[in-house]
C-alpha positions in Angstrom: 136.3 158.8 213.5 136.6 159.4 209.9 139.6 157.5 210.0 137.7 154.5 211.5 134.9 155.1 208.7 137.2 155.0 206.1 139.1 152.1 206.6 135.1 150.3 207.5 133.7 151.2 204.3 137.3 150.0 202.4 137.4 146.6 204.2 133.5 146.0 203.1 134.5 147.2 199.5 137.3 144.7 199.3 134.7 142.4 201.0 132.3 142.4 198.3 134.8 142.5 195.6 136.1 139.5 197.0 132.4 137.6 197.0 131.8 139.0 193.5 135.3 138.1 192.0 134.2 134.0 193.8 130.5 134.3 192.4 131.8 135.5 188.8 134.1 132.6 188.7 131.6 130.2 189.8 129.3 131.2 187.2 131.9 131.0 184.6 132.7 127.7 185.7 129.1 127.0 184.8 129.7 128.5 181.9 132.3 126.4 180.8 130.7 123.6 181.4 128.1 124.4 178.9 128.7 123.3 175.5 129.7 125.5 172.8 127.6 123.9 170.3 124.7 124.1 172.8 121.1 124.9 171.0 119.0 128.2 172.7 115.9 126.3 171.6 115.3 122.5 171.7 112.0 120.6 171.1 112.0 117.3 173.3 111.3 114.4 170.6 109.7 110.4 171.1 112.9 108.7 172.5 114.7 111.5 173.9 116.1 110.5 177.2 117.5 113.3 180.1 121.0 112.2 179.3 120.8 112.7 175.7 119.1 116.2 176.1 121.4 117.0 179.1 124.3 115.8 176.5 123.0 118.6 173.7 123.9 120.9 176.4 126.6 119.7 178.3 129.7 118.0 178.2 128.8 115.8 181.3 125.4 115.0 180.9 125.3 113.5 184.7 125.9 117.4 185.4 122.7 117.8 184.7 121.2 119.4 187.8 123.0 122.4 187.1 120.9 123.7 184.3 117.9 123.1 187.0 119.7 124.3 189.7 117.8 127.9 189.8 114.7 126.3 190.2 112.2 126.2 192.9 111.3 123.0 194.1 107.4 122.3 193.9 104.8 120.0 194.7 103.7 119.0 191.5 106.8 119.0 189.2 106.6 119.3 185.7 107.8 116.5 183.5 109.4 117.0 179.9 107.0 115.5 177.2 107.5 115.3 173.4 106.4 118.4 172.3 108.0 120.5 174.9 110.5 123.4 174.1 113.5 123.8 176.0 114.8 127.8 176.3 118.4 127.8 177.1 118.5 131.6 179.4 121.0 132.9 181.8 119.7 133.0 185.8 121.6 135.7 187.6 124.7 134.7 185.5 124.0 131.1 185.5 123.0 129.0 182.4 119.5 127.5 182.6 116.6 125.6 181.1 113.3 127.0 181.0 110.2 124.9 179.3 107.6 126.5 176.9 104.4 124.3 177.4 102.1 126.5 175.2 101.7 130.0 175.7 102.7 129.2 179.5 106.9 129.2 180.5 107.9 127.1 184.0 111.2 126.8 185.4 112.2 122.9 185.6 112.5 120.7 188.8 115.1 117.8 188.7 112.5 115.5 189.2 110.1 113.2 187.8 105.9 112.2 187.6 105.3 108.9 186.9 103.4 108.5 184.2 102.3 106.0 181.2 105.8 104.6 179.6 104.8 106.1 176.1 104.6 109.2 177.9 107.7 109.6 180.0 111.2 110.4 179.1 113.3 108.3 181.0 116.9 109.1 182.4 118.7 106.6 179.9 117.7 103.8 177.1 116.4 101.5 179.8 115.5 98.8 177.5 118.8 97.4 177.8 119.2 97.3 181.2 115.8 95.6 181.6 116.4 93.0 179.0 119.8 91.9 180.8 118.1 92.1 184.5 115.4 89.2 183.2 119.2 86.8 182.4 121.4 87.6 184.9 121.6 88.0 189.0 124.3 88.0 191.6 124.5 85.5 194.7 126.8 87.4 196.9 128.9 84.7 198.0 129.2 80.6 197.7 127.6 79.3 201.0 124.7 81.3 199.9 124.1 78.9 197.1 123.9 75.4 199.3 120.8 77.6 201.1 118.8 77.3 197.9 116.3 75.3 196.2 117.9 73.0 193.9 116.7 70.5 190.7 117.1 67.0 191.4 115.1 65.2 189.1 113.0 65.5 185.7 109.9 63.6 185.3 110.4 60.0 184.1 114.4 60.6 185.2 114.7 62.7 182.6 118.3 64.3 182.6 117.6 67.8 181.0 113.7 69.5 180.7 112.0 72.3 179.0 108.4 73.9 178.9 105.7 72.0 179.8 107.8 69.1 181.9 107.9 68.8 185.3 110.7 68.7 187.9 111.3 67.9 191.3 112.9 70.1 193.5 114.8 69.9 197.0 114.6 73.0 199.3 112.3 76.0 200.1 110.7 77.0 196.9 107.6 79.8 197.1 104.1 77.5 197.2 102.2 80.0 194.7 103.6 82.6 191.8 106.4 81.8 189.7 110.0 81.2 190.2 113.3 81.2 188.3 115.4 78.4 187.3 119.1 79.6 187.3 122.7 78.1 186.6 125.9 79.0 188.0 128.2 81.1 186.1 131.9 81.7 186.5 132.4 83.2 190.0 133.3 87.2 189.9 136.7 87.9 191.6 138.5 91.6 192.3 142.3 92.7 190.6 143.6 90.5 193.8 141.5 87.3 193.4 139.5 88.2 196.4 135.7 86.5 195.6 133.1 89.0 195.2 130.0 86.8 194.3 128.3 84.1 192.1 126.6 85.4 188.7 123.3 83.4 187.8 122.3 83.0 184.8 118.2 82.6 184.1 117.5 79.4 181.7 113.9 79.3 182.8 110.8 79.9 184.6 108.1 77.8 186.4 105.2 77.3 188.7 105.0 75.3 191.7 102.6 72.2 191.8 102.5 71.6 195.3 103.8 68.5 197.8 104.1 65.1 196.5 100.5 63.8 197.2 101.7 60.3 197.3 104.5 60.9 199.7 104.4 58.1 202.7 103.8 58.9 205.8 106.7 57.0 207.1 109.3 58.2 204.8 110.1 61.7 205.9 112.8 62.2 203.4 110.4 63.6 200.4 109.2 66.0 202.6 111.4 69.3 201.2 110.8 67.9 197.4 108.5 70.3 195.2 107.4 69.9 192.1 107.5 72.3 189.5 105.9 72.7 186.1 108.1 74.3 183.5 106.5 77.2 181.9 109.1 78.6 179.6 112.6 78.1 178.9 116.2 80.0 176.9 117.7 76.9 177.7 117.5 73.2 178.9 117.0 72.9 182.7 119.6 70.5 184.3 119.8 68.8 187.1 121.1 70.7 190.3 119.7 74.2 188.7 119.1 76.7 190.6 115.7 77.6 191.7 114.5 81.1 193.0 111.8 83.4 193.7 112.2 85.7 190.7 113.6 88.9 191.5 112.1 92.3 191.3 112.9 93.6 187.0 111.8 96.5 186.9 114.0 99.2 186.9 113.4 102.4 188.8 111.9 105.3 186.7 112.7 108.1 188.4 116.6 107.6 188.7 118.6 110.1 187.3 122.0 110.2 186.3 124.1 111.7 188.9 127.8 111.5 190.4 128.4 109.4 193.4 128.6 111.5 196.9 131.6 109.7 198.4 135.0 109.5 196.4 134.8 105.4 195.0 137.6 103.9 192.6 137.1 100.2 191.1 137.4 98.0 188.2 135.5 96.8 185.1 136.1 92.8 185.9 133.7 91.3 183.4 131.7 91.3 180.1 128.5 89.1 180.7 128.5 86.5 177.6 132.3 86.9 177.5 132.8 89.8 174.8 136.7 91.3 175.2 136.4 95.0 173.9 133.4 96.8 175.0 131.0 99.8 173.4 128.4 101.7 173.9 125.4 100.5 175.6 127.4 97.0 176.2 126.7 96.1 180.2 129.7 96.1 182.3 130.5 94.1 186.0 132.6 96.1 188.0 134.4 95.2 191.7 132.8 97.8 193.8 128.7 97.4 194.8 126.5 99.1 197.6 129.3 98.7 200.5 131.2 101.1 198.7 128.0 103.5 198.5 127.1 102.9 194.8 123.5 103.3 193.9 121.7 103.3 190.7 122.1 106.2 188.7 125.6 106.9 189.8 128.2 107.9 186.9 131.4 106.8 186.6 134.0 108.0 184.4 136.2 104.6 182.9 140.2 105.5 182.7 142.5 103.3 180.9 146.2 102.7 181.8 148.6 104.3 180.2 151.5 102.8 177.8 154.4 101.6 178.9 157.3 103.0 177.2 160.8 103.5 176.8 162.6 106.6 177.5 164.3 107.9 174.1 167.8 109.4 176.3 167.6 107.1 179.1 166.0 103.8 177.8 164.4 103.1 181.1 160.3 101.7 180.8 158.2 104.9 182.1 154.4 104.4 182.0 152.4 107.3 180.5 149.3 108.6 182.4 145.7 107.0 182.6 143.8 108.7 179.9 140.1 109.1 180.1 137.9 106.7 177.9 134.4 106.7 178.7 132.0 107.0 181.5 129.6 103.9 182.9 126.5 104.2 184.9 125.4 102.1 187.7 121.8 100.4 187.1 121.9 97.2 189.4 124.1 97.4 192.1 124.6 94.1 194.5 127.0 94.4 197.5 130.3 93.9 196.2 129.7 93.7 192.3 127.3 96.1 190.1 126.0 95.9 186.7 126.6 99.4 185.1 125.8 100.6 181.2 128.6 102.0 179.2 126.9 105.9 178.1 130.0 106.7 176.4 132.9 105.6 174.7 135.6 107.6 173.4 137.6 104.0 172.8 137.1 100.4 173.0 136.9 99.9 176.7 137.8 96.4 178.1 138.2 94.3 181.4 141.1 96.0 183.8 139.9 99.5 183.1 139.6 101.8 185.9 136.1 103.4 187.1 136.4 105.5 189.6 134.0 109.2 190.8 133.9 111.9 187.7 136.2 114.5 187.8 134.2 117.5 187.8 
């Protein structure tokens, strides 16, 4: 019987020596992850965003729910405003962020209130994203476009039209609210040359007037003409312009940076307005879209192939290993493209690169 003791209690010590030996090298993992330049006290500033704090404190900011992870998830979560003062502490052996509101200390929820813009502080600089979302749209493939609402004529035959002209249009064009007028880009194409959809570019907006009141009622062929009154325009409307109901700009608030769930590997395939080498805050197409199960707010880190070289001894063209370069995230994903915003850029990025899931 002692015999069976014995050999009990020295399987359940090796037991827990086992889970704390795991649990230790989880938490220094975390650790690890944690820059070394990382402040114990930071006071959230006007323009802050979560990716820039999370970036004081880690080396992937889209690892950010891991300074949150220890924290109970509540009803009424508390939001980070200018003022706040972020503790850096240790959980149970796990880095975290506490906030000092006053005399009073919470523990943060990775979430978000909505509240007034001037108030919140948003996941990324989302003033770039919206600004390119009022310009540009995807049509995800070609006999999609001879469904739409087309310009066929300027008043008094004009040939091109701006604000305050009128146009006639051919197709189904919303009877109240505005609408976009679009032109066709280059069409978007994967590594292969398979199509992946139809950029359209916004060159202005306008209201419907209504039916032609003087159409005859033996000539049927007017009836699908609208006319449209231009309200503003970037450019000069043309003839066979697209027209659409204008889609929905604004961006979701709430989205936070985050790596995709499922394993996903693409391409950067485009610069919208044709730029070669690509920065920081620069928006990106890439090949892959929500059929791959991309979503806004999902982080992708950008490799770039590596040189092709000669071996010194044998002379025979070896190609070094992709090398990391940057990271994109996803803001406006269609179903076989996506717009994405370059956070970071350890090199010029360009067309060809790699994106694929973050190594964690």
């Amino acid at each position: 019987m002692a015999v069976k003791q014995h050999a009990y209690r020295g399987a359940l010590s090796a037991l827990l020596l086992s889970a704390t030996m795991l649990l230790s090298a989880g938490d220094a993992t975390a650790w690890e992850r944690l820059r070394s330049d990382a402040p114990e006290r930071y006071q959230v500033v006007s323009g802050d965003t979560l990716w820039g704090i999370a970036g004081r404190y880690l080396y992937a900011p889209w690892q950010w729910p891991e300074l949150w992870q220890q924290n109970p998830q509540i009803a009424n979560p508390h939001l980070i405003y200018p003022g706040d003062v972020l503790l850096l502490s240790d959980c149970q052996g796990t880095p975290c962020l506490q906030l000092e509101r006053g005399q009073r200390v919470v523990k943060l929820s990775p979430q978000m209130r909505t509240l007034p813009r001037r108030e919140a502080i948003e996941p990324i600089p989302m003033d770039v994203a919206r600004a390119f979302l009022r310009d540009h749209r995807v049509v995800d493939n070609a006999s999609e476009l001879k469904t739409l609402a087309y310009v066929v004529a300027g008043e008094d035959r004009r040939l091109i039209s701006g604000a305050g002209d009128k146009l006639y249009v051919r197709g189904d064009v919303p009877s109240h609210g505005q609408v976009g007028i679009y032109r066709q880009t280059e069409p978007y194409q994967a590594m292969d040359g398979t199509p992946l959809g139809l950029e359209l570019i916004n060159v202005g907006i306008a209201r419907p007037l209504g039916s032609n009141e003087d159409s005859s009622d033996e000539d049927s062929s007017d009836e699908d003409i609208a006319q449209l009154e231009v309200i503003s325009s970037s450019q000069e409307v043309r003839i066979n312009d697209i027209v659409l109901a204008l889609e929905e700009r604004e961006l979701d608030r709430e989205f936070m940076p985050r790596a995709p769930l499922n394993s996903v590997e693409g391409h950067i395939i485009a610069v919208p307005g044709g730029v070669r080498f690509i920065g920081r805050y620069q928006i990106v197409t890439l090949d892959i879209g929500t059929l791959e199960g991309l979503q806004a707010g999902h982080v992708l880190q950008v490799n770039q192939r590596g040189e092709l070289i000669n071996d010194p001894r044998t002379q025979e063209l070896i190609q070094l290993p992709n090398s990391e370069a940057g990271v994109v995230m996803v803001f406006k994903p269609y179903d076989h493209v996506s717009y994405a915003l370059v956070m970071q850029a350890s090199r010029v990025l360009e067309v060809g690169d790699q994106v694929l899931s973050p190594v964690n």
